[in-house]
N, CA, C and O atoms as a GROMACS GRO file, in nm:
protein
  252
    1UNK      N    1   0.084  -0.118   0.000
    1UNK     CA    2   0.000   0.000   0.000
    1UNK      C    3   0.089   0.125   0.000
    1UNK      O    4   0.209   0.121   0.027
    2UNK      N    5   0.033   0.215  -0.027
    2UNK     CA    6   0.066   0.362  -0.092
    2UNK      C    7   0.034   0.468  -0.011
    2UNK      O    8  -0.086   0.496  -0.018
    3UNK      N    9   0.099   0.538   0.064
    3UNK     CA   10  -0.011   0.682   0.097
    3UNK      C   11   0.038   0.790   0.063
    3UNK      O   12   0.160   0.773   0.063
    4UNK      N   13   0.011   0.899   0.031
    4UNK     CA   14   0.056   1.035   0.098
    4UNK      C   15   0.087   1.074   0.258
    4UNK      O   16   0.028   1.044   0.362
    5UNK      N   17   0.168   1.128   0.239
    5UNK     CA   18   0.248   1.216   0.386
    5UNK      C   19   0.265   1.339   0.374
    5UNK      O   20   0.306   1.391   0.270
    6UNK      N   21   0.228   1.411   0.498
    6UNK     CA   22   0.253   1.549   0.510
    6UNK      C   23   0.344   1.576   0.588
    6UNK      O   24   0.316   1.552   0.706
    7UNK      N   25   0.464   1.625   0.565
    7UNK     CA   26   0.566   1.640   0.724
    7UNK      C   27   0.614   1.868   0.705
    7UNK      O   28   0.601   1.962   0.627
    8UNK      N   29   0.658   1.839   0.815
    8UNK     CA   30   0.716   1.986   0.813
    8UNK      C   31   0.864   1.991   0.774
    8UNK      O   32   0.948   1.920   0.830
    9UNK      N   33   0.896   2.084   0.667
    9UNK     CA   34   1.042   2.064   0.641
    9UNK      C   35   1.152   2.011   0.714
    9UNK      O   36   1.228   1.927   0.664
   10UNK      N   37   1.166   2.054   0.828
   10UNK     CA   38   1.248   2.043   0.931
   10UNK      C   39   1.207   1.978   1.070
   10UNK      O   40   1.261   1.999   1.179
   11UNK      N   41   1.122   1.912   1.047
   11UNK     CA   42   1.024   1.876   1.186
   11UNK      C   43   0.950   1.770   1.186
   11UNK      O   44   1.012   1.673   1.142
   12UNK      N   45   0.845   1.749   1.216
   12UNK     CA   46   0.773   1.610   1.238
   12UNK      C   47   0.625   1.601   1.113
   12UNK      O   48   0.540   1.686   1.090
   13UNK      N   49   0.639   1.488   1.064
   13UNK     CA   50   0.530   1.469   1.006
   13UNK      C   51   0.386   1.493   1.068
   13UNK      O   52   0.348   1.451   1.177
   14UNK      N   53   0.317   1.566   0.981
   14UNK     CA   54   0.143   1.583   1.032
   14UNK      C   55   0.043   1.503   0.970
   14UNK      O   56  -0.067   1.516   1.025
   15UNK      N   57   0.044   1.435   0.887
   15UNK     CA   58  -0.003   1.333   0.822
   15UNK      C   59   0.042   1.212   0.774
   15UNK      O   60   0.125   1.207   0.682
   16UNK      N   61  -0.015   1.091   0.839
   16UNK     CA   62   0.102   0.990   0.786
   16UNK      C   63   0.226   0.991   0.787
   16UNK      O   64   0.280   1.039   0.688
   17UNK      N   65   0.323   0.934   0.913
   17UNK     CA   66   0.413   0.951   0.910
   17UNK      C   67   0.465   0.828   1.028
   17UNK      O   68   0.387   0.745   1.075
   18UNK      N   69   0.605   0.837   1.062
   18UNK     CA   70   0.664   0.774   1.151
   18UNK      C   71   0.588   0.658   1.191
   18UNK      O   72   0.558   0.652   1.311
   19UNK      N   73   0.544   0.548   1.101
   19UNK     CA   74   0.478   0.455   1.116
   19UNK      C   75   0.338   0.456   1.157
   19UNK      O   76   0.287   0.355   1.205
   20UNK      N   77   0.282   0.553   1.142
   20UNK     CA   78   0.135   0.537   1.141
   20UNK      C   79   0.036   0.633   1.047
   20UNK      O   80   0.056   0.751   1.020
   21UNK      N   81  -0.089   0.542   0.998
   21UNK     CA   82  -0.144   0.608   0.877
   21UNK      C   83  -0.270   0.675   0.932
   21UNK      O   84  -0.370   0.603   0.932
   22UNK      N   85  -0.282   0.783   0.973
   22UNK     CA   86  -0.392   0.836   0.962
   22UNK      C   87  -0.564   0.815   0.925
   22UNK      O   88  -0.590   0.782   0.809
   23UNK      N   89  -0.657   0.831   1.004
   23UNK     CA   90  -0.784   0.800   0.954
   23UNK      C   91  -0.786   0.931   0.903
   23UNK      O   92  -0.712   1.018   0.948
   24UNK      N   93  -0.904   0.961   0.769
   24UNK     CA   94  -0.964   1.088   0.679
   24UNK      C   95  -0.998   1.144   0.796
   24UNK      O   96  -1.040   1.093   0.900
   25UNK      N   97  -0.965   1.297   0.755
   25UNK     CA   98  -1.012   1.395   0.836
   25UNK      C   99  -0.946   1.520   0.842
   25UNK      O  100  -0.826   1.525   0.815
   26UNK      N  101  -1.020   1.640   0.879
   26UNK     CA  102  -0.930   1.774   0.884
   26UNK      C  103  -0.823   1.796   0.971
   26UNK      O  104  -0.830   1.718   1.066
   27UNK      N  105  -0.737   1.863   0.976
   27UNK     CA  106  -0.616   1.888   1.044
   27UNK      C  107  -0.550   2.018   0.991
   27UNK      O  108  -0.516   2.039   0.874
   28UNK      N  109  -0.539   2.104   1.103
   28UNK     CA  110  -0.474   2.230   1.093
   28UNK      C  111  -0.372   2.208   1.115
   28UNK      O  112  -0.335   2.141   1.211
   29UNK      N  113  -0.300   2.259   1.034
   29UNK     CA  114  -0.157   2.272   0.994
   29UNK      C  115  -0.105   2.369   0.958
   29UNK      O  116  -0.162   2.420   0.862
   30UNK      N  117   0.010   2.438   1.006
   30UNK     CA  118   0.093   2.581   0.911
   30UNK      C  119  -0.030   2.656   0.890
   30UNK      O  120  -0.038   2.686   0.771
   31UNK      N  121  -0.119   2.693   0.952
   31UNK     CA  122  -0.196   2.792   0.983
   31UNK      C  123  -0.293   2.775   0.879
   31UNK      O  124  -0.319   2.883   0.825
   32UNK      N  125  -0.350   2.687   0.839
   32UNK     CA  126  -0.454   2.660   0.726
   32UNK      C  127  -0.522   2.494   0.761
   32UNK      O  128  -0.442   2.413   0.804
   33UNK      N  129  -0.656   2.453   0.742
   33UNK     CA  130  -0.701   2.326   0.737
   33UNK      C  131  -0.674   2.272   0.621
   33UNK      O  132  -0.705   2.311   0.508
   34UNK      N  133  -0.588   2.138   0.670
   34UNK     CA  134  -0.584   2.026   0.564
   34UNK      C  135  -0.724   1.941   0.575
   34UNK      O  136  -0.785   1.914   0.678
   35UNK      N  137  -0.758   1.906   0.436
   35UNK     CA  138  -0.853   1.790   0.424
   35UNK      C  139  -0.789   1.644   0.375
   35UNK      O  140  -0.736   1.606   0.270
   36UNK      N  141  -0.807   1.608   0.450
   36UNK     CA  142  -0.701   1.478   0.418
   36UNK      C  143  -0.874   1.341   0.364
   36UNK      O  144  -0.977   1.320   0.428
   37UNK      N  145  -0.846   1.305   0.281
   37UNK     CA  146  -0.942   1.167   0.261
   37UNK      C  147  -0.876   1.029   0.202
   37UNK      O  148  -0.764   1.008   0.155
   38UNK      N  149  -0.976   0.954   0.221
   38UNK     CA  150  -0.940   0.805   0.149
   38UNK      C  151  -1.051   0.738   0.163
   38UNK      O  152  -1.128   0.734   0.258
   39UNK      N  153  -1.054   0.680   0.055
   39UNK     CA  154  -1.177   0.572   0.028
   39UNK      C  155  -1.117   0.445  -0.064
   39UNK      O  156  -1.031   0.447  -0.152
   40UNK      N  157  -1.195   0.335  -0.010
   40UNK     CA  158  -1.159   0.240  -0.121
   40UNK      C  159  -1.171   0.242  -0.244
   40UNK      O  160  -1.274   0.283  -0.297
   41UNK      N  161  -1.066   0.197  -0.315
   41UNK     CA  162  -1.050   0.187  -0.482
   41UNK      C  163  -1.057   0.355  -0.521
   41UNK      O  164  -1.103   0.395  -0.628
   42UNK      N  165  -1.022   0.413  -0.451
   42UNK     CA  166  -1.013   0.526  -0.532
   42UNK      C  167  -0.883   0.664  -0.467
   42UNK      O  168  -0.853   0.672  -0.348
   43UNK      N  169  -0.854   0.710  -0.520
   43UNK     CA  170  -0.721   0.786  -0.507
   43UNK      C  171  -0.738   0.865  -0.331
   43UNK      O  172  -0.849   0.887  -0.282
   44UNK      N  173  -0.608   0.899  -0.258
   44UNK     CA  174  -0.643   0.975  -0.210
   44UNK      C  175  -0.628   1.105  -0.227
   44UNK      O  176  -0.539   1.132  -0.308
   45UNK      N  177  -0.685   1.203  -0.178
   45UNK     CA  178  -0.699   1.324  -0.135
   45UNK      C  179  -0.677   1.416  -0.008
   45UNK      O  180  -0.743   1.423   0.095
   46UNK      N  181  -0.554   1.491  -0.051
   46UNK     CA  182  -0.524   1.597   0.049
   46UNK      C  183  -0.546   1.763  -0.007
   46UNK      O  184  -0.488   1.809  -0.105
   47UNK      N  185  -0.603   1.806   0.042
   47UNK     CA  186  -0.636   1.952  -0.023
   47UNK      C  187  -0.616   2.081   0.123
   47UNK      O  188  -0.645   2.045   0.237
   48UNK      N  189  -0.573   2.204   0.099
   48UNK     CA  190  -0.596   2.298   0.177
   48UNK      C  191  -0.617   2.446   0.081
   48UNK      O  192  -0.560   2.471  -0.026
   49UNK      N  193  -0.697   2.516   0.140
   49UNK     CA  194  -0.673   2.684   0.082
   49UNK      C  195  -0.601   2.742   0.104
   49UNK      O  196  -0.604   2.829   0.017
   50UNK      N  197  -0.519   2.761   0.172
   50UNK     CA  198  -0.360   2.822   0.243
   50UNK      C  199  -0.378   2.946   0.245
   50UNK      O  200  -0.488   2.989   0.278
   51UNK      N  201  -0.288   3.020   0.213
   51UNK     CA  202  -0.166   3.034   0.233
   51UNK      C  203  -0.110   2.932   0.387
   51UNK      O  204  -0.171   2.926   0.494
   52UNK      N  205   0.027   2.858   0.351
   52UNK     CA  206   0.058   2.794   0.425
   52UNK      C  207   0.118   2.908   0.517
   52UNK      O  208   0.107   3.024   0.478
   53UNK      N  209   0.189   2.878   0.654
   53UNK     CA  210   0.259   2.974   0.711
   53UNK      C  211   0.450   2.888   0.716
   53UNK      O  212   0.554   2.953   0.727
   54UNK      N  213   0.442   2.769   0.705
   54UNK     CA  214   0.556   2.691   0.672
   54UNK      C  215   0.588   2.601   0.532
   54UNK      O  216   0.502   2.541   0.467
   55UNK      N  217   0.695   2.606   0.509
   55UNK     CA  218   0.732   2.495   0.398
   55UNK      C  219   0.712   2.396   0.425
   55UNK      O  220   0.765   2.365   0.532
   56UNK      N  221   0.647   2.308   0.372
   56UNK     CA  222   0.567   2.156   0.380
   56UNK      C  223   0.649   2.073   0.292
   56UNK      O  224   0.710   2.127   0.200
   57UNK      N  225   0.658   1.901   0.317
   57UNK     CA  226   0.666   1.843   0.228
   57UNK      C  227   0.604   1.732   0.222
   57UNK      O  228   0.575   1.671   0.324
   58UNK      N  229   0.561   1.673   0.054
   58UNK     CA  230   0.445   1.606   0.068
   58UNK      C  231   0.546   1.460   0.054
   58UNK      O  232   0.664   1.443   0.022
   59UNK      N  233   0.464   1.392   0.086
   59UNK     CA  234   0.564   1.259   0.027
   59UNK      C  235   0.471   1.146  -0.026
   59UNK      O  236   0.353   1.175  -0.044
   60UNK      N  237   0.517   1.009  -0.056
   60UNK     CA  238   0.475   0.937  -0.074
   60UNK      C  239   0.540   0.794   0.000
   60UNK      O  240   0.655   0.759  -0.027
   61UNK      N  241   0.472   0.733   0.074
   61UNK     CA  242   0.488   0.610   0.157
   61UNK      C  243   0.478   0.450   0.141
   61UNK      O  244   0.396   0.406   0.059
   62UNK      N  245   0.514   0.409   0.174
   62UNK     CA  246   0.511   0.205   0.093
   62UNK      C  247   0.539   0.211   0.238
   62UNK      O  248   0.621   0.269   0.309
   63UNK      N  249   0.369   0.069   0.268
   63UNK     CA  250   0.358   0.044   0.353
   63UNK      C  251   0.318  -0.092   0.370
   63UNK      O  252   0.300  -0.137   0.483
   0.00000   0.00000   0.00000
């Protein structure tokens, strides 16, 4: 399996990260709500309106 990850440049992951995957759901982050989703058979989805207030990085995970 596959996910997306959200971590902070220099700091700790906020989505999916350090061995654990997140259930769907909002999460404020860098001063804006992330929408984080997942559903079966179909892609996931992370979306925010930002402006962020930090450099983010997104990643991708094998799990």
């Amino acid at each position: 399996m596959f996910y997306a990850a959200l971590k902070s440049e220099d700091g700790p992951f906020y989505i999916n990260g350090d061995w654990t995957i997140d259930w769907p759901r909002k999460f404020t982050i860098a001063g804006t709500v992330f929408h984080y989703e997942r559903q079966n058979d179909a892609p996931e989805i992370m979306r925010a309106v930002g402006p962020t207030s930090e450099n983010l990085v997104v990643m991708v995970i094998s799990q």
